[in-house]
N, C-alpha and C positions, 0 to 999 in steps of 0.2 A: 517362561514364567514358572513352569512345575519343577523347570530344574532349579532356578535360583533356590524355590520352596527346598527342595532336597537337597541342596547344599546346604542354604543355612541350618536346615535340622539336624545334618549330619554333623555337623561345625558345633552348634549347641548341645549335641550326646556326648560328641567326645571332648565338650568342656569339664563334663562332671569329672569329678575325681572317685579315682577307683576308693571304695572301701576298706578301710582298713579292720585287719580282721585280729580279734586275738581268742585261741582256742585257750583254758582257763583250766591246764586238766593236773586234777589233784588227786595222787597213789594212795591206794585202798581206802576211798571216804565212800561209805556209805549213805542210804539215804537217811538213815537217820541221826550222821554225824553233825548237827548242825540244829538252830535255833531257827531256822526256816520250816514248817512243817509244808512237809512234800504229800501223805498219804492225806486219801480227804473220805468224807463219806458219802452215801447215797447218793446224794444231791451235787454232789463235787466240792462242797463244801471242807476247808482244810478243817484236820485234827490236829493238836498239839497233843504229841504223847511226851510220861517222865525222860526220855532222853533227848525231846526238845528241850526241855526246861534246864537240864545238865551245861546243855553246850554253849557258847557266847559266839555269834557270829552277825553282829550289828553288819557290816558289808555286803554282806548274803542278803542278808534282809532289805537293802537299800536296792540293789540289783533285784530282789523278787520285785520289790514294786513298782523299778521301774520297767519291767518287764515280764517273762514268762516264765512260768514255771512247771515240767512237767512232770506230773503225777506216776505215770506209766512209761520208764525209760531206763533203756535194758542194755546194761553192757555185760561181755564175755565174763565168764566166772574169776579168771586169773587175771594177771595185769598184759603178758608180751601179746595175745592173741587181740586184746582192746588197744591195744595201742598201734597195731598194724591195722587193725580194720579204720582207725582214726583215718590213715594215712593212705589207705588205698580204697575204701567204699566196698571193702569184700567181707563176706562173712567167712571166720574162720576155717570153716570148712571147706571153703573154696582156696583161700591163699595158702590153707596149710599150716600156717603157726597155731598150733590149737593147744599150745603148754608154756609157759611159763618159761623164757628161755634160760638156761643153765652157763654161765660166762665160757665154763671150763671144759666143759664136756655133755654129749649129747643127754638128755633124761627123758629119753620118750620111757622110761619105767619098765616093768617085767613084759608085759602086755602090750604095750604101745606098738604102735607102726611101723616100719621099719625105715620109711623113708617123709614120715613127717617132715615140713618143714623147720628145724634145727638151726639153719643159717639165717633166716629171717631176708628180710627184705634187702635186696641189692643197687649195685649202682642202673642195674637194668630194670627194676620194679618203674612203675606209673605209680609217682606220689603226689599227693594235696603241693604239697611244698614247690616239687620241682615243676609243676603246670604254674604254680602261681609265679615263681622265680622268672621261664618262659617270657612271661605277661607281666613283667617289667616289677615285682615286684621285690622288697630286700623284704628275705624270710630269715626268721630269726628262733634258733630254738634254746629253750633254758630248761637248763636241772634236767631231771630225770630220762632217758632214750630207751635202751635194754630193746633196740630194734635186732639187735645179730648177735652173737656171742665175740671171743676174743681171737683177734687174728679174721676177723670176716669183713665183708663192707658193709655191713649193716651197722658195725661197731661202732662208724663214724657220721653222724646227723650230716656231716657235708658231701657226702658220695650219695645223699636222699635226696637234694635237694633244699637244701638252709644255706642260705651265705653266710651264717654264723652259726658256732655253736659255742655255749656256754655251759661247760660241766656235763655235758651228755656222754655218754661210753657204754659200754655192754652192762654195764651195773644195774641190777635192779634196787637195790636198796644202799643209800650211804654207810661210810664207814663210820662216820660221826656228825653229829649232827655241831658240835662246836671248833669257831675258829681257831682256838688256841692249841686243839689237837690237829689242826690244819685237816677238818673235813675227815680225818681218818690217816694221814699220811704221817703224823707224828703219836695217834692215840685210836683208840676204838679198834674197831678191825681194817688193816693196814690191806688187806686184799680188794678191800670194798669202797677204799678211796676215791673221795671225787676228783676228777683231774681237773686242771686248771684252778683259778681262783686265789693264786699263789698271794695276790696282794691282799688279801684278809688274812693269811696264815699267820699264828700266834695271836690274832686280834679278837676282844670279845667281842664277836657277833657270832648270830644263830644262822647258821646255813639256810633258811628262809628269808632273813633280810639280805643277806650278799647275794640271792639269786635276785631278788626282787631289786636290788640299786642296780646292777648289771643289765637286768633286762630293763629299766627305765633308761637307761644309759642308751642301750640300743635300739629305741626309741627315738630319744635325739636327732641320733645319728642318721637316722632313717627318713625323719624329719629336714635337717642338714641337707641329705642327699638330693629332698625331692620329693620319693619315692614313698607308695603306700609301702605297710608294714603288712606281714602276717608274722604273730610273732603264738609260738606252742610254747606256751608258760606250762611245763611241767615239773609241778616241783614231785622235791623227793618223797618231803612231808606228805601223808602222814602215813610211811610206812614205817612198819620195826628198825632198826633198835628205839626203845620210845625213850627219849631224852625228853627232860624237862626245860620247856622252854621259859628262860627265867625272870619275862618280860610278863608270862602272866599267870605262874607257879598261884602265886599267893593269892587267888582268885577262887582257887578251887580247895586249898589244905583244908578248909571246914567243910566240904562235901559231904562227907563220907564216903567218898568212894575209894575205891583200891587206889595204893601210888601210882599203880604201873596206867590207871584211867585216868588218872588226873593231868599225868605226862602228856597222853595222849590226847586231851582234852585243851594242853596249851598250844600244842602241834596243831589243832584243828584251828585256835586262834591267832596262832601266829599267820595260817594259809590266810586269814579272812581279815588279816592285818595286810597282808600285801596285794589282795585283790584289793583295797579301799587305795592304797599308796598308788600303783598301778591307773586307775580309774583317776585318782586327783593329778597325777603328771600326766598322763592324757589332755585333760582337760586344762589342766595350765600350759599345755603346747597348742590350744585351741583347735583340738583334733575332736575334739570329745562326739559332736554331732555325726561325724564322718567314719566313727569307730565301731566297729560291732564286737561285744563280747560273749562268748557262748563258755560257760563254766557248767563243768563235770566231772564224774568221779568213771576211774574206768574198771573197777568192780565192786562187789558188795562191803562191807567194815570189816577192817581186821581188828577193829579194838578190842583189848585186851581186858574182857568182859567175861565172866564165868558163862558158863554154854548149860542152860537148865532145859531139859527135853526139846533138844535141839534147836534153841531160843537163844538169841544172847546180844550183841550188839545192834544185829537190826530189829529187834523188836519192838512191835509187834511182829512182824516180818520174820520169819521162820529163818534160821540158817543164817552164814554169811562167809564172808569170802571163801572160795572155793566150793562150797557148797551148792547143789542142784535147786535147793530152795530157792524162795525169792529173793530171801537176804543175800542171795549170793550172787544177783545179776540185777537189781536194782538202783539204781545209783541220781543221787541229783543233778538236773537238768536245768539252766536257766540262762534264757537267750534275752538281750538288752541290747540297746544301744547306750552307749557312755553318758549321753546328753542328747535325751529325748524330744526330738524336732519333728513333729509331723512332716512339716514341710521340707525340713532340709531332701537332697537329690534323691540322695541313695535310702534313706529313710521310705520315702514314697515308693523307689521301688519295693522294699523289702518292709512295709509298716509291722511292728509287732507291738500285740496288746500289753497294756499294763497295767499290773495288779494283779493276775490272772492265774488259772492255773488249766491248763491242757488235762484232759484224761486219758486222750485218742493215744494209744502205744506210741513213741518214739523209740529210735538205735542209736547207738555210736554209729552203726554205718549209713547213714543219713545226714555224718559231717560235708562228708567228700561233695557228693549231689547239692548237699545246702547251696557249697561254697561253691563252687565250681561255676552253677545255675545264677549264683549272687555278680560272679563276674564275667561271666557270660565267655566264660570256657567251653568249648566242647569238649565230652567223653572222647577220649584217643579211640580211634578204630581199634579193634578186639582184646580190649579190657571191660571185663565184666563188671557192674557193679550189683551187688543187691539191695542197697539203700534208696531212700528216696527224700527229693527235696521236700523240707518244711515248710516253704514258702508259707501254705494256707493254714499248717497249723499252729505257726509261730504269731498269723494274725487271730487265732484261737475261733479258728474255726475246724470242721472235720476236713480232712482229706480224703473223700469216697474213692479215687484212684488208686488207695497205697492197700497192698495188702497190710493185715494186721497181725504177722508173723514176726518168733524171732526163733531162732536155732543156735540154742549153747551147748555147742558138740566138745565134750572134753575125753578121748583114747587114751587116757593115760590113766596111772594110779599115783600116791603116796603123796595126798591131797585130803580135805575132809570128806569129797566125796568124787569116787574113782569109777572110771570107765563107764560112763552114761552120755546120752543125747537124751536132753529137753528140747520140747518146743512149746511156744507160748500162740493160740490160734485164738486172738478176740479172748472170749472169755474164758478159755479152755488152756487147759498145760497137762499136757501129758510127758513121765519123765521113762526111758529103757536105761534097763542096768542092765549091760552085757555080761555074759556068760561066763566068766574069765575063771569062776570059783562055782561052779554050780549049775543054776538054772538062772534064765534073762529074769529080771522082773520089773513089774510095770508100776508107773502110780498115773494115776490120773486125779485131776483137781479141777473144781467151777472156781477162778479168782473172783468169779461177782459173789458171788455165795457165800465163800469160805477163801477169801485176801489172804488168811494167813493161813494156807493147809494143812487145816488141821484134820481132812478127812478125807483118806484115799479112796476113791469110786472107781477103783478099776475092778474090781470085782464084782460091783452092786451093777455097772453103768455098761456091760461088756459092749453094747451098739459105738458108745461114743470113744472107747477106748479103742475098738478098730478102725472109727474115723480117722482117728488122730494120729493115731501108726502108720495108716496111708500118707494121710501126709508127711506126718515125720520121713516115712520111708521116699516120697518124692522128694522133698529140700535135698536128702543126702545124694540121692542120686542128681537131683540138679546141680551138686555145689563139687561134685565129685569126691565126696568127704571118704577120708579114709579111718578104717575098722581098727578096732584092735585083733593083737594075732593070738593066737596060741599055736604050740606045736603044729607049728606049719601053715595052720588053717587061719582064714580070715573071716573073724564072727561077725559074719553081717546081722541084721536085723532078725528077729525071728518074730516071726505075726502072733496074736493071740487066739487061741485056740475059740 
């Protein structure tokens, strides 16, 4: 009798159908590129600030309510180092991509390390993709990759682990953002070409919607097959060159704001045009209940925003892309299901609140574990991860298991800000500026206190500024992180007097 029992249960688990996952990851959108208000106050309560009320992102907002949203969610300062942590569960410091990969040639800068990782991820890396591939799954990547440079295996999404790629290559930024320049292969900059895509070339459309029918395409087909999806929707939008997207120009010409923000403000509507197109072919394949989508940006705003005492796109938020500020590692977070079912399978397993907004710190590297834990992968024996699943705080409640750390190690220079390790502990951020011109120097910030640091205590606070240097000083050595050099020497950390 106990085994019948355990037959049929077994028989009944592996009736449900795996989940279908789609990561929603959009270049250089900050947190506050968008009509959704992510920052809240006191209470948890959201604030809408002037560059909520600038942006148009009705889809965003459909997605916050049908699900989570969080408040405190921290990606790497540049785009290659987030976009490898996406894909492997490692903090920068650990994998080693801690810069912005350069197509042509190495740019660890004057100071940098000598043997950072430059090549990026290989055919031998542990990726999201190729565990879920494994485990029967068609992975699909769109637009944006800039995992390896040129001539590498990183170059190509299909040596990670994608059974398809769609326009992915060592590029970090398109050559054009229109058809009729074919993507950059006939106009714009001809180095920076997307490849592939060739049946739109000459045709009016916005490099946004020809990723977005491609990737609905490859849905289908996935559908066709059988087979769940993971599909890495990374578009190129919304990084530079800012092309005016002309579907919704004439939205913003009485703003007042600068051309070059306006452009960029239609790039932010065209992404929030294909996350709603995306979401409605889901659900007209009758997947919608069985889909899970997780939409993010993987650094702070590059919009092209005047910089007024170091304020400027993400503000209130101090700083931004590249920047050690907050603006420069904060980024929107919102995890849903396509068609919200309590009951459906996998919903129960993985329930997430809606309407909501998380305070409790989240990472990009908290995909890997999410996903993984979601299909019940095991971690590969001696791959490290430093993220942790969301499970409990995607149902919006705390996580007392997870630490509440993050470490944005950037060894490099010719950036808005060069050769530092931040850490974020709970309420505390402490940022080190290595030595490379001078003497180290330290900032430290309460984010409960003073969210937008506007008032450095490392001088006033010296007890909690050696706290935090301990631990900064443990992450680095946990993650194996490497220094920058000078004439010969390796400037590790220097402690506060």
């Amino acid at each position: 009798m106990l085994m019948i029992f355990i037959t049929a249960f077994a028989s009944k688990k592996k009736a449900i159908s795996p989940p279908n996952i789609i990561v929603f990851l959009v270049d250089d959108m900050g947190l506050m590129d968008t009509s959704v208000p992510f920052l809240t106050d006191e209470n948890g309560k959201a604030i809408s600030y002037p560059l909520n009320k600038f942006y148009t992102t009705p889809n965003m907002e459909i997605l916050a309510r049908q699900g989570i949203r969080f408040a405190n969610f921290y990606a790497h300062s540049v785009c290659s180092p987030s976009r490898t942590s996406i894909l492997t569960g490692q903090n920068s410091a650990r994998h080693g991509v801690t810069n912005w990969i350069r197509s042509e040639e190495n740019n660890k800068t004057e100071f940098g390390p000598e043997d950072w990782n430059w090549k990026g991820l290989t055919k031998n890396s542990v990726t999201l993709p190729k565990l879920l591939q494994q485990n029967g799954y068609k992975t699909i990547h769109v637009g944006k990759a800039h995992f390896g440079p040129f001539n590498s295996e990183g170059e190509d999404p299909l040596n990670l682990g994608f059974d398809i790629n769609i326009g992915g290559s060592s590029i970090g930024q398109p050559g054009s953002y229109l058809g009729t320049e074919a993507f950059g292969h006939t106009g714009g900059n001809k180095t920076r070409a997307v490849p592939g895509l060739e049946k739109y070339h000459g045709q009016d459309i916005f490099l946004t919607e020809a990723l977005t029918l491609e990737a609905n395409a490859a849905i289908t087909q996935a559908k066709e097959e059988g087979k769940p999806f993971f599909l890495n929707m990374a578009h190129y939008a919304v990084h530079a060159p800012f092309y005016s997207d002309p579907r919704f120009a004439e939205k913003y010409k009485d703003s007042g704001m600068p051309e070059k923000a306006q452009a960029y403000a239609t790039l932010i509507e065209g992404i929030d045009k294909s996350l709603g197109d995306i979401m409605q072919h889901v659900k007209k394949l009758g997947l919608g209940e069985n889909t899970l989508i997780l939409f993010l940006g993987d650094n702070g705003s590059d919009a092209p925003l005047p910089i007024e005492n170091d304020y400027s796109s993400s503000s209130p938020l101090k700083g931004k892309k590249g920047n050690h500020w907050e603006g420069g590692m904060r980024v929107p977070f919102i995890a849903a299901w396509v068609s919200p079912n309590a009951s459906a399978p996998n919903q129960l397993k993985l329930p997430i609140a809606q309407n909501t907004i998380q305070g409790q710190l989240g990472t990009i590297i908290d995909m890997f574990p999410t996903l993984t834990w979601l299909v019940d992968i095991p971690n590969p024996e001696g791959h490290s991860i430093d993220g942790f699943p969301l499970q409990t705080q995607l149902n919006a409640k705390q996580n007392t298991n997870r630490d509440e750390l993050f470490l944005n190690h950037f060894p490099h220079g010719d950036h808005r800000s060069n050769y530092f390790s931040s850490l974020v502990k709970s309420d505390w951020k402490v940022v080190y500026h290595y030595s490379v011109k001078g003497e180290p120097m330290y900032e430290l910030f309460n984010l409960k206190t003073d969210p937008f640091e506007r008032e450095n205590l490392a001088e006033s606070n010296p007890t909690q500024l050696k706290m935090m240097m301990e631990v900064l000083s443990a992450e680095m050595t946990a993650k194996k992180a490497q220094y920058p050099e000078k004439d010969g020497k390796v400037l590790e950390l220097v402690m506060p007097r």
